[in-house]
LUMPAVEX-315084 format. One line per 2 residues: number of its first residue (from 1); their letters; for each residue x, y, z of C-alpha. Coordinates in steps of 0.05 Angstrom, whole numbers, plus 5000, padded with zeros to 4 digits. Layout:
BEGIN
NUM) A) X Y Z ~ ... .
***
This chain:
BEGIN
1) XX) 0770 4317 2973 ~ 0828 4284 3003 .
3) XX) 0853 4268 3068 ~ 0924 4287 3099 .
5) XX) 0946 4254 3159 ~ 0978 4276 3214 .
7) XX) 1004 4219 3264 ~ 1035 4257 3331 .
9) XX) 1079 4203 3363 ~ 1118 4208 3432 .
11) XX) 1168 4150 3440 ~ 1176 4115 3504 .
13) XX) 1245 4089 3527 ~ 1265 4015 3539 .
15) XX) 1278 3987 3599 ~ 1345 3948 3634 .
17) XX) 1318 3891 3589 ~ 1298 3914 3523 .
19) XX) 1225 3923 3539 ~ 1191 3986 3527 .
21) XX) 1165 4030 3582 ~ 1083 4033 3591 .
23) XX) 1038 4042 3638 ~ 0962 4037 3646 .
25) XX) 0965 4113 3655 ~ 1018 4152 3655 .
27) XX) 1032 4207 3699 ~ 1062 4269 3669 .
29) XX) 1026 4288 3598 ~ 1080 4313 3541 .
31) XX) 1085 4389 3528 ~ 1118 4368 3453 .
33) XX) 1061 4331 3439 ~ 1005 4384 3468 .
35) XX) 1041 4439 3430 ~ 1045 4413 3363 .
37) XX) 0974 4371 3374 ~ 0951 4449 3374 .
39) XX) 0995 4473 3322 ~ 0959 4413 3268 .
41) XX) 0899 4426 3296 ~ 0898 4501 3277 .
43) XX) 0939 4487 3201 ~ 0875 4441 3192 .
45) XX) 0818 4489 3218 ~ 0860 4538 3170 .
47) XX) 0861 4487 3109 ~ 0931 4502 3100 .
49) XX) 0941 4450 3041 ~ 0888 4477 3004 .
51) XX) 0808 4472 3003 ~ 0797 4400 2964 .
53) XX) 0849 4373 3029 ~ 0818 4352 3100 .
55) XX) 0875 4345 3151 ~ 0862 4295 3199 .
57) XX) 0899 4295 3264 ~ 0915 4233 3321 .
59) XX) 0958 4225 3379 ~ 1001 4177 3414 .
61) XX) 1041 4183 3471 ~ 1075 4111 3475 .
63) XX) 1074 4112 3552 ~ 1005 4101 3558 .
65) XX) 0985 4069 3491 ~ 1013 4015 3450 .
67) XX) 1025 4045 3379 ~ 0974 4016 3320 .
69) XX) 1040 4032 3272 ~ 1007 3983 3219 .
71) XX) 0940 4020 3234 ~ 0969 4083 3225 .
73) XX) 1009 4066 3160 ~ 0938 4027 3127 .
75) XX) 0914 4107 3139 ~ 0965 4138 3109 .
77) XX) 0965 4091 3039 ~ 0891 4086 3045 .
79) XX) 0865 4112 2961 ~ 0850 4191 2972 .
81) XX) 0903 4191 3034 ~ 0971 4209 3040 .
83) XX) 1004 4234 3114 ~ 1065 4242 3157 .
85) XX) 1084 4213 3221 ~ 1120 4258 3271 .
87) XX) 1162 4236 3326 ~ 1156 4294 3381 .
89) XX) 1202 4315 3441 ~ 1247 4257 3424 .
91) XX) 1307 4256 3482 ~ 1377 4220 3471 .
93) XX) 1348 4165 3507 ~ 1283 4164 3473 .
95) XX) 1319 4165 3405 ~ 1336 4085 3399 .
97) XX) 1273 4070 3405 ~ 1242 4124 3360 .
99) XX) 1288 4101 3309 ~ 1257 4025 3312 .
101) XX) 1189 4056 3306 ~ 1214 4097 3245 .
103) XX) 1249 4031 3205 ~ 1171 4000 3218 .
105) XX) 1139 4057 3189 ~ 1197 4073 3142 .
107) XX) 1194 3995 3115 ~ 1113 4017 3093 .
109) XX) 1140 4066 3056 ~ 1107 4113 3104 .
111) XX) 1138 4187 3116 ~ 1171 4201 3189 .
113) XX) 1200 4265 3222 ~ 1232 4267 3288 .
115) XX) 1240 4329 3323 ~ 1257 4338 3397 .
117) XX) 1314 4358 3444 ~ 1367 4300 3419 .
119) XX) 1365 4325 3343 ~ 1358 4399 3365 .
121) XX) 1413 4396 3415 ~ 1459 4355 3372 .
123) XX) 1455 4397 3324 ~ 1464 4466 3356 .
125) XX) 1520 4451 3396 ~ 1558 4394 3353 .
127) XX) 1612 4408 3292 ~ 1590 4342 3258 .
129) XX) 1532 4308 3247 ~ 1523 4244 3295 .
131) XX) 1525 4183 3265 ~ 1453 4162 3294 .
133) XX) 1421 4221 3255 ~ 1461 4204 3198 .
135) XX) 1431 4138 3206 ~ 1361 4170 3205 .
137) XX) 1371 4217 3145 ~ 1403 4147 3106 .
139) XX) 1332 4117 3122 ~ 1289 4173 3088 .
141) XX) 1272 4202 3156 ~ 1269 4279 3160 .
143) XX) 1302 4322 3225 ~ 1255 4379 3253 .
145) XX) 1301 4416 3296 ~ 1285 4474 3329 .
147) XX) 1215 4503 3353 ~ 1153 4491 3296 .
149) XX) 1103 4551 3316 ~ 1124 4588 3255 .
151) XX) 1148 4535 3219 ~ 1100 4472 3214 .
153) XX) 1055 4498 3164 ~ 1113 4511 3108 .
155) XX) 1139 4442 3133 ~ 1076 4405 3118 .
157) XX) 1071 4443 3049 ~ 1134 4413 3026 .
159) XX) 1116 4343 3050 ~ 1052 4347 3018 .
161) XX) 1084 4368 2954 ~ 1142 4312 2974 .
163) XX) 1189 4362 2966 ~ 1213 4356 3044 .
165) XX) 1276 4369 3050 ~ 1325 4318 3097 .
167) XX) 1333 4365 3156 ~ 1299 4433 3170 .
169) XX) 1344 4468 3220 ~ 1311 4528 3263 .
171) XX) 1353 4533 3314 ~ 1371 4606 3302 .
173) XX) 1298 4635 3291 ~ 1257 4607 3362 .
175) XX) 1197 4650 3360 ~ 1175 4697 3411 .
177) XX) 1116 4665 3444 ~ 1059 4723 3447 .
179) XX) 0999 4711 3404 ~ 1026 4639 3386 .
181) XX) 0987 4571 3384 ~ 0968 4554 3458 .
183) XX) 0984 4477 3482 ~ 0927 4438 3477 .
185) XX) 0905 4364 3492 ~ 0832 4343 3482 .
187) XX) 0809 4302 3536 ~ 0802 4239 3503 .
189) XX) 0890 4246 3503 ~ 0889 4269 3572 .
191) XX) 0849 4211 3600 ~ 0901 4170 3587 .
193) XX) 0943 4205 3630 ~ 0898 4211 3710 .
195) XX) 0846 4252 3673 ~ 0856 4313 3710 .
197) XX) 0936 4339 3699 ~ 0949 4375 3633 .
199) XX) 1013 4404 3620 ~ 1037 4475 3581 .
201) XX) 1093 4516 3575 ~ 1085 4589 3598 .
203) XX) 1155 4613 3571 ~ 1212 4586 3550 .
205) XX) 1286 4600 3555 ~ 1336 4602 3624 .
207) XX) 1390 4650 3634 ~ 1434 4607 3670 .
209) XX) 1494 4575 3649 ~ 1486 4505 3676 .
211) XX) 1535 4453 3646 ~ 1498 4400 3649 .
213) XX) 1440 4430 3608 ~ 1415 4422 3540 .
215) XX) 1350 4473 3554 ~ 1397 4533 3549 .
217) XX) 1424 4509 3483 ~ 1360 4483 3451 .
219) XX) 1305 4537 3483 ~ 1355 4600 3485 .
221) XX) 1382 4630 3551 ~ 1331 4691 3525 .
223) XX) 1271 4691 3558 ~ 1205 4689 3512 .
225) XX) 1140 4679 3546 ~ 1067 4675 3532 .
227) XX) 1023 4735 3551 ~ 0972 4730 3610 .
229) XX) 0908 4723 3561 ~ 0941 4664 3519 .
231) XX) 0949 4624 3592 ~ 0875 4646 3616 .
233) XX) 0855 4622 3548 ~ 0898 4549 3569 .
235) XX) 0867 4537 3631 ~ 0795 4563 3610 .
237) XX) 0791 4514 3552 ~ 0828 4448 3592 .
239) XX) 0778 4477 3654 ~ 0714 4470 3597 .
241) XX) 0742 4389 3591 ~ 0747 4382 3671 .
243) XX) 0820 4394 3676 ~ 0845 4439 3727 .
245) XX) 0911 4412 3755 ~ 0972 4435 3717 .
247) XX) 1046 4419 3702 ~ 1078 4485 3680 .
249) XX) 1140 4459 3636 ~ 1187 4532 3640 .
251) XX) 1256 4507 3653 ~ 1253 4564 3704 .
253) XX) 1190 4595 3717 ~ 1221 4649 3762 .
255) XX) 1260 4678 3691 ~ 1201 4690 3656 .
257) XX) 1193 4759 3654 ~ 1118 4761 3655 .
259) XX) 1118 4710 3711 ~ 1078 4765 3763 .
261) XX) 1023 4795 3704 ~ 1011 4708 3702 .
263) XX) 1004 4697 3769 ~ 0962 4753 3771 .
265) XX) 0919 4737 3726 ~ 0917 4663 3756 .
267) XX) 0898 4694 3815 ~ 0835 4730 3786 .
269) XX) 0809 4663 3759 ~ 0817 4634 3824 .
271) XX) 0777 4694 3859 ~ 0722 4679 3804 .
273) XX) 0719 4613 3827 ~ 0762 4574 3773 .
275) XX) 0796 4517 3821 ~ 0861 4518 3791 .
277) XX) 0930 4490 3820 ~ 0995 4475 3791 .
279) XX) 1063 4455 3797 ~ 1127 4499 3764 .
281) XX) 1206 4494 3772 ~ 1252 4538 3794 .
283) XX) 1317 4563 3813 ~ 1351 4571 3890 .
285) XX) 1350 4644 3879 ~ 1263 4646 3856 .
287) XX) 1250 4673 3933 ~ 1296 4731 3925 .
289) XX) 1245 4763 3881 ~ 1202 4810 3922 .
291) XX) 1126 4782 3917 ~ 1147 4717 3884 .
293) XX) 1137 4662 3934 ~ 1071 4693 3959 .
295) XX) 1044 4704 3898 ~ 1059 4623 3871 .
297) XX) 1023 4608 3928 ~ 0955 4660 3917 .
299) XX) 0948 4631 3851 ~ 0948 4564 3853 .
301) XX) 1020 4535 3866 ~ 1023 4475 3903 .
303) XX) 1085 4434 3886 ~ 1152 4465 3855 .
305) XX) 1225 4433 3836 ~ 1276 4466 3855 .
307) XX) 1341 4458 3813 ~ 1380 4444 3884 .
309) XX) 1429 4393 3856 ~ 1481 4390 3909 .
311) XX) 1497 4427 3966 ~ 1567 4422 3963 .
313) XX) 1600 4479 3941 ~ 1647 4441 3902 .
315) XX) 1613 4404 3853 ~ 1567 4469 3848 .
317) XX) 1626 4498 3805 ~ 1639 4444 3770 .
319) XX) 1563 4442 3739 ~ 1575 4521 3734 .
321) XX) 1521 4534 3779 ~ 1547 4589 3808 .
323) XX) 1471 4627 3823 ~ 1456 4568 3877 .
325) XX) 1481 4592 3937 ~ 1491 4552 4004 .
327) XX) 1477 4609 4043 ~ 1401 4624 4019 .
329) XX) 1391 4549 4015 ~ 1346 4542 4082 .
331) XX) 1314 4612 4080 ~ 1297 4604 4009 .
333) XX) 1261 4525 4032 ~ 1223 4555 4090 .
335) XX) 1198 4619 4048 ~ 1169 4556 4006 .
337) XX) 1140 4516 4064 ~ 1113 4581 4108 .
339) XX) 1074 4584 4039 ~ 1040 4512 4050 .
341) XX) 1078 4492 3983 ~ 1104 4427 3979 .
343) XX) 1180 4436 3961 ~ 1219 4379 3906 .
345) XX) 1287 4383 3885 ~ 1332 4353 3841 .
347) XX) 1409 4322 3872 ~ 1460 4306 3819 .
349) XX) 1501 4254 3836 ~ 1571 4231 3813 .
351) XX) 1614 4304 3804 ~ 1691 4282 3803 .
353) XX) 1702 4285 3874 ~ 1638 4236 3890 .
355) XX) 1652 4176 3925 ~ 1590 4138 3965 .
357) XX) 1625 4163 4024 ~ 1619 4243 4009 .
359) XX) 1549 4226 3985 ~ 1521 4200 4049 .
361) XX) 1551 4246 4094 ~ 1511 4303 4044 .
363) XX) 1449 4267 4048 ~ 1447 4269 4120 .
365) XX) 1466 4340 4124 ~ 1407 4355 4078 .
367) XX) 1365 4316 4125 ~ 1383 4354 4187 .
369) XX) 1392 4426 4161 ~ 1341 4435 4093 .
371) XX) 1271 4430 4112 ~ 1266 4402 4029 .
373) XX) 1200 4348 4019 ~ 1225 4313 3951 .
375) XX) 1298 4298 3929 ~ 1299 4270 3857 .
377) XX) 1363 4235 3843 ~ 1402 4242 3777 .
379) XX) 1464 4213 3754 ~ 1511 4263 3729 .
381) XX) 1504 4248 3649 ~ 1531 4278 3583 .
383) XX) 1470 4290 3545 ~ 1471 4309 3485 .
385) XX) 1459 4383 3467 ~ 1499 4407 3536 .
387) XX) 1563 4437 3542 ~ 1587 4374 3578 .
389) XX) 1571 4325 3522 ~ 1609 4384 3476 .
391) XX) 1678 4381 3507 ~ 1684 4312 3516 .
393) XX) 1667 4296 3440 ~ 1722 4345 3425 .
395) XX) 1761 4317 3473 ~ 1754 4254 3444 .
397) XX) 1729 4221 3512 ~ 1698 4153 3522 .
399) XX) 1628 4153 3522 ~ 1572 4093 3524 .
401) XX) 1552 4093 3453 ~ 1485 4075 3467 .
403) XX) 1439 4128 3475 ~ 1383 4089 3513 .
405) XX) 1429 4089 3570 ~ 1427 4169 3568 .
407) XX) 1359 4162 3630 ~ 1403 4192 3684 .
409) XX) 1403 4149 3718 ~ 1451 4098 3689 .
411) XX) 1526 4100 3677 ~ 1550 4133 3616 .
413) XX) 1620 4160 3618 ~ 1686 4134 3666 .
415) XX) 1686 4168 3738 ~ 1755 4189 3765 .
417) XX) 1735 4154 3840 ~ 1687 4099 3823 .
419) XX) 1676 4033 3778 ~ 1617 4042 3738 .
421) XX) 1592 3981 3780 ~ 1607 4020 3839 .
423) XX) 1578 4078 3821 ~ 1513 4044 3796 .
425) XX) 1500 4015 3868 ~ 1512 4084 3901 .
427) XX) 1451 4116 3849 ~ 1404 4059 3883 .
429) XX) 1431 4061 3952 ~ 1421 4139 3957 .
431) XX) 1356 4143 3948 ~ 1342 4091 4013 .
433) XX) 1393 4141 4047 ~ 1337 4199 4037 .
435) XX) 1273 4162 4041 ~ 1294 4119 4111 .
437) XX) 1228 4104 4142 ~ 1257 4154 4201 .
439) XX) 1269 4211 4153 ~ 1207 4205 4121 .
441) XX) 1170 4203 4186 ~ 1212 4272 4198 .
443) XX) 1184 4301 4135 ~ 1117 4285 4155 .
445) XX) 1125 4320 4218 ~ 1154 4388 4180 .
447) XX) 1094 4393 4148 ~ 1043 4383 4202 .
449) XX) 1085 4442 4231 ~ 1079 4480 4172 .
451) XX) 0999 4460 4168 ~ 1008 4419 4110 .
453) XX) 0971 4344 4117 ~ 1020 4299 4124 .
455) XX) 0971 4250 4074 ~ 1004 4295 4022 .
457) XX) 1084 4273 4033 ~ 1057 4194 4043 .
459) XX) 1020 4207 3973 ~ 1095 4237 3941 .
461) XX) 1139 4192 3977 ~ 1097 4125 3943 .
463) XX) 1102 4153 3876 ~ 1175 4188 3886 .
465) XX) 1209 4130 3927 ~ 1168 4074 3896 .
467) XX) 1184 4092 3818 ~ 1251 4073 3832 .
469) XX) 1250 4026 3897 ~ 1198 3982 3858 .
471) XX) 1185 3999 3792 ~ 1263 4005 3779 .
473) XX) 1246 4064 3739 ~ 1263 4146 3741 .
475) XX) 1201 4181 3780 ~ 1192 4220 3710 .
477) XX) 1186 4158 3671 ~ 1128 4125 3719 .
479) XX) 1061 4114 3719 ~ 1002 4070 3745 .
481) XX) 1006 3999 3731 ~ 1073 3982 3688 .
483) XX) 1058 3947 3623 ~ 1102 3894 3594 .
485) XX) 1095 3880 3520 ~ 1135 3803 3498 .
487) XX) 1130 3833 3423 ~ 1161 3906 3441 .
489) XX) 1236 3888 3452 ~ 1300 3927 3429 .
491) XX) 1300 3888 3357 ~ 1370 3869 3374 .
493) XX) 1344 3840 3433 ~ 1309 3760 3423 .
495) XX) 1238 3755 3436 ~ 1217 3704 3496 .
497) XX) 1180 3654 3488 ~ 1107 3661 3524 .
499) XX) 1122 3600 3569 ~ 1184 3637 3592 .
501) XX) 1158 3708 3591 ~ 1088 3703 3625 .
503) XX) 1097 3666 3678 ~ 1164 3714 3690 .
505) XX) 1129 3775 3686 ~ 1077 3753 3734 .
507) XX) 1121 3732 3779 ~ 1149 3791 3781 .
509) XX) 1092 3838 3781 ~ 1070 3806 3843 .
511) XX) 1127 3808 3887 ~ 1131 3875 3860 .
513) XX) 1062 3899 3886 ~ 1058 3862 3950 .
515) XX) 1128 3898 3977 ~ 1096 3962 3949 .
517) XX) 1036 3954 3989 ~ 1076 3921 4058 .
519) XX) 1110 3990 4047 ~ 1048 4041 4036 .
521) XX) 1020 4006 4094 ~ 1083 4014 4142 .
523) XX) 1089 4091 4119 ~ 1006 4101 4127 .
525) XX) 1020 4074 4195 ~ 1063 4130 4207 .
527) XX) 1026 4184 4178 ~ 0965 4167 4217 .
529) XX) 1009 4156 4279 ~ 1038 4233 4264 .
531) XX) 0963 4266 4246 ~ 0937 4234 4304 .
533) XX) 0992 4260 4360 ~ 0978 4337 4386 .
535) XX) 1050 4347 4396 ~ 1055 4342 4325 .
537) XX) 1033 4414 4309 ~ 1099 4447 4353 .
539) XX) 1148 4396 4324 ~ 1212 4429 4309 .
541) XX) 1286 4420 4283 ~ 1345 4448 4257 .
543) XX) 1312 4457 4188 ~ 1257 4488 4201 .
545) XX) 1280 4532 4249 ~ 1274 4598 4226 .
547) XX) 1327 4632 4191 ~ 1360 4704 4233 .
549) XX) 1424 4706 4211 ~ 1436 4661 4144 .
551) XX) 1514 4674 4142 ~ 1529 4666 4219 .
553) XX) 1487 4596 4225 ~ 1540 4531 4245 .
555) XX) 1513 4490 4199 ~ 1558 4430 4169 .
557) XX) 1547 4454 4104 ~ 1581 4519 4103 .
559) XX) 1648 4468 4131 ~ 1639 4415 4074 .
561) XX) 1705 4444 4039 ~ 1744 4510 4025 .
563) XX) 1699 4525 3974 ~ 1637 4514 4030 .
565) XX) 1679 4569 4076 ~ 1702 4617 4017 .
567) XX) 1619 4617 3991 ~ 1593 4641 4070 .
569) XX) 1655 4688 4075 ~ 1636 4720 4009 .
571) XX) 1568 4722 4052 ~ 1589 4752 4103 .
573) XX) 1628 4807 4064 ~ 1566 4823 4029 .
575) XX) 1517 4821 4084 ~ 1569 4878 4112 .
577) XX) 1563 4922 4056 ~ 1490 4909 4053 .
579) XX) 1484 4939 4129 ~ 1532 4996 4123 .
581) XX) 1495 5014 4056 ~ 1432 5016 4088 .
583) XX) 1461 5060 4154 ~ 1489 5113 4101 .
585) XX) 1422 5113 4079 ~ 1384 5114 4144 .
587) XX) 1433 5173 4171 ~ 1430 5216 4104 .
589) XX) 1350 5209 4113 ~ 1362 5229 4185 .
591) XX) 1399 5297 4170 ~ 1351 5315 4115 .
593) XX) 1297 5306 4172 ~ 1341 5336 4224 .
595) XX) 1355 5398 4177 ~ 1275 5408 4162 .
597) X) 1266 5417 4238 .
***
């Protein structure tokens, strides 16, 4: 008997200066690493490499765990061992650093794959190869791209045999999802994470044509989906390890075609008593689907992102998403909130005609007129693997050639209206804009309105506002606690001494945790100030005012620009032809019943 090991690895990302990201406990567990965690698991309980083999199977998800890389490469060379390590749901800016963990390994003369959205979107939508994965095949690492349900087992054969090939490309055969390996994390993974969140993808695919967007070009604009019994199977075995919160991953949840037979059969479990709650993402256009909204709600939703991403008609064209539409924005957030769901959306910032100025005055029109919890600011980048970052390598375009800076939230590419330093201060400034104490106090209000605890927002806003406003970090690369390692720089980076470093970092740390908590303090204030007032309950504003006439509202948004005015007119036109439609109807159905008399 001998032993094959399987090392499951999810990079982190540096930091500003060189230092990887880690937490304590991070906060949102990897899909990438669940599903293929699952897919090892079930080629060992299969014995795909044969009977005399045992395959052995760890995870790491850097955010939360230093790597043991020379543990992990004593395990692989141990006498009666051999093994692969593979580097999961590796993004462009993830990819620096998975390529330093790779020259470790590499240097041991252990075997490394990296597979994720930066090789898979590179190579789908690029003529050439980039020189970064060049760099990686040069170095005896092999590229997964693509989706490894069907694919893992035949993959492991050859490495076993060590006759992998450099780059297995599976771009054009995505499986359909029925019947496949379900995501799974054991506990032990999850633990590191709160303890109580899993994550798992339900479908996969969007049918939108966002620009911006490497899912459409690395998951398929097709939608494939799991059945009903694979996600009551999910949630019954994470439910038998105490897990019962969820992060559904779908690019768009309201695409997948077997999104109501899901929710229905969420919906049973909860009737049976199975406490179950999630959150899932969306499009602007989710609530136009009869039953959808209610039903989110009946079976467990409680949070969902919203791709919002501007509201200015505009730079909505420019991203090519033309299925947000200005007109449904504030019915489509009150159908959300009249559901007691708490509503987070995504803002892009820096389109071509961006300038601090134009981004203020739509921040404060968002404030007044979108009754919207969460905004999650993103810089406008060209990642890798979108139709963006496509053109303007064919157009032979500057861009920063180093893809740690690809976070969104850092400048990558020239602006037509504002200096990359300018620029950089208007991503940090905007997200004080939203979260003023005065318009978070607003929020708070909404939701007492909407008979939602207000303890809910304070609880969003700390980890939302504080990833960035103290942790200087992206609200989906946070956790609890923020780990500094001296020894886990960039390599091109020097290494501080400890007298320099230490004393640094905990100097840091602590002014870093005292403003947090002078600021969860102030905002508690408020929120007990707002749950304790009775007027609280009939608040009301402009946004949450409900919604009669979408197309005839005065609202500064439909007067942004021409575009703005052209998008309600189109409204208008429609809502016209909706109404005389539905009079032909009414007065056909009215001579049929006159003509039975």
């Amino acid at each position: 008997m001998r032993t094959f090991h399987i090392e499951i690895v999810k990079p982190s990302h540096y930091d500003k200066d060189g230092y990887v990201i880690q937490w304590w406990k991070a906060w949102i567990p990897s899909n990438s690493m669940a599903c293929l965690f699952a897919i090892a698991r079930d080629c060992s309980e299969r014995q795909v490499l044969g009977e005399g083999v045992a395959i052995e199977i760890n995870a790491w998800d850097e955010m939360n765990v230093r790597l043991p890389l020379r543990r992990i490469a004593e395990r692989i060379k141990a006498p009666g061992s051999s093994g692969l390590v593979c580097l999961v749901g590796v993004q462009s800016n993830q990819f620096p650093r998975a390529m330093a963990i790779a020259r470790q390994l590499r240097a041991e003369g252990v075997k490394v794959a990296i597979g994720g959205f930066h090789v898979s979107g590179c190579l789908a939508m690029l003529k050439e190869m980039p020189a970064e994965l060049q760099e990686a095949i040069d170095l005896g690492v092999t590229l997964f791209a693509g989706e490894a349900e069907e694919h893992f087992e035949a993959f492991l054969k050859d490495v076993d045999a060590g006759t992998e090939k450099p780059v297995y490309n599976y771009m054009d055969d995505l499986p359909n999802l029925q019947g496949e390996t379900i995501p799974y994390l054991p506990q032990r993974l999850v633990k590191r994470y709160d303890g109580v969140i899993s994550s798992f993808d339900a479908g996969r695919g969007c049918p939108f044509q966002c620009s911006f967007c490497t899912i459409i070009n690395v998951q398929g604009r097709k939608s494939r989906w799991r059945d009903a019994d694979d996600i009551e199977r999910i949630v019954l075995e994470n439910r038998a390890q105490g897990i019962t919160r969820f992060f559904i991953t779908d690019d768009n949840f309201a695409r997948n075609k077997n999104w109501e037979p899901i929710f229905d059969r969420l919906i049973s479990l909860r009737a049976q008593g199975f406490a179950v709650s999630f959150l899932i993402q969306v499009d602007t256009l989710a609530h136009k689907s009869p039953g959808f909204i209610e039903q989110a709600a009946a079976a467990g939703c409680s949070h969902v992102f919203i791709g919002l991403e501007s509201i200015n008609a505009d730079n909505l064209a420019v991203m090519k998403k033309n299925q947000n539409r200005i007109t449904e924005y504030r019915k489509m957030f009150q159908a959300w909130k009249e559901a007691g769901i708490i509503t987070y959306a995504g803002f892009i910032m820096g389109l071509p005609g961006d300038t601090p100025e134009t981004l203020k005055r739509d921040i404060e029109i968002v404030q007044r007129e979108l009754p919207v919890d969460l905004l999650e600011f993103t810089m406008l980048t060209p990642l890798p693997g979108s139709e963006d970052h496509r053109n303007l390598t064919e157009a032979g375009t500057w861009m920063d050639p180093d893809l740690n800076k690809y976070d969104l939230e850092t400048v990558t590419v020239a602006h037509p209206k504002m200096s990359a330093e300018l620029w950089q201060k208007t991503y940090r400034d905007i997200w004080n804009w939203y979260y003023s104490d005065e318009h978070v106090e607003r929020i708070m209000r909404r939701n007492v309105a909407y008979g939602i605890k207000p303890v809910k927002i304070w609880r969003s806003v700390l980890q939302i506002y504080g990833a960035t406003n103290f942790e200087g970090v992206h609200p989906q690369q946070c956790g609890y606690l923020r780990r500094k390692d001296r020894t886990q720089r960039r390599p091109e980076m020097p290494r501080l001494s400890p007298l320099v470093f230490y004393p640094r970092h905990w100097a840091e740390t602590a002014v870093k945790y005292v403003r947090f908590g002078l600021y969860a303090l102030k905002t508690h204030k408020i929120r007990k100030r707002i749950a304790a007032d009775p007027a609280s309950r009939s608040y009301r504003d402009l946004a949450i005012t409900p919604v009669v006439d979408a197309e005839g509202e005065d609202l500064a948004m439909f007067a942004l620009n021409d575009s703005a005015r052209a998008a309600v007119e189109k409204a208008k036109r429609q809502a016209g032809e909706r109404k005389r439609r539905e009079e032909e109807v009414a007065a056909a159905e009215e001579e049929v019943l006159t003509a039975a008399e």
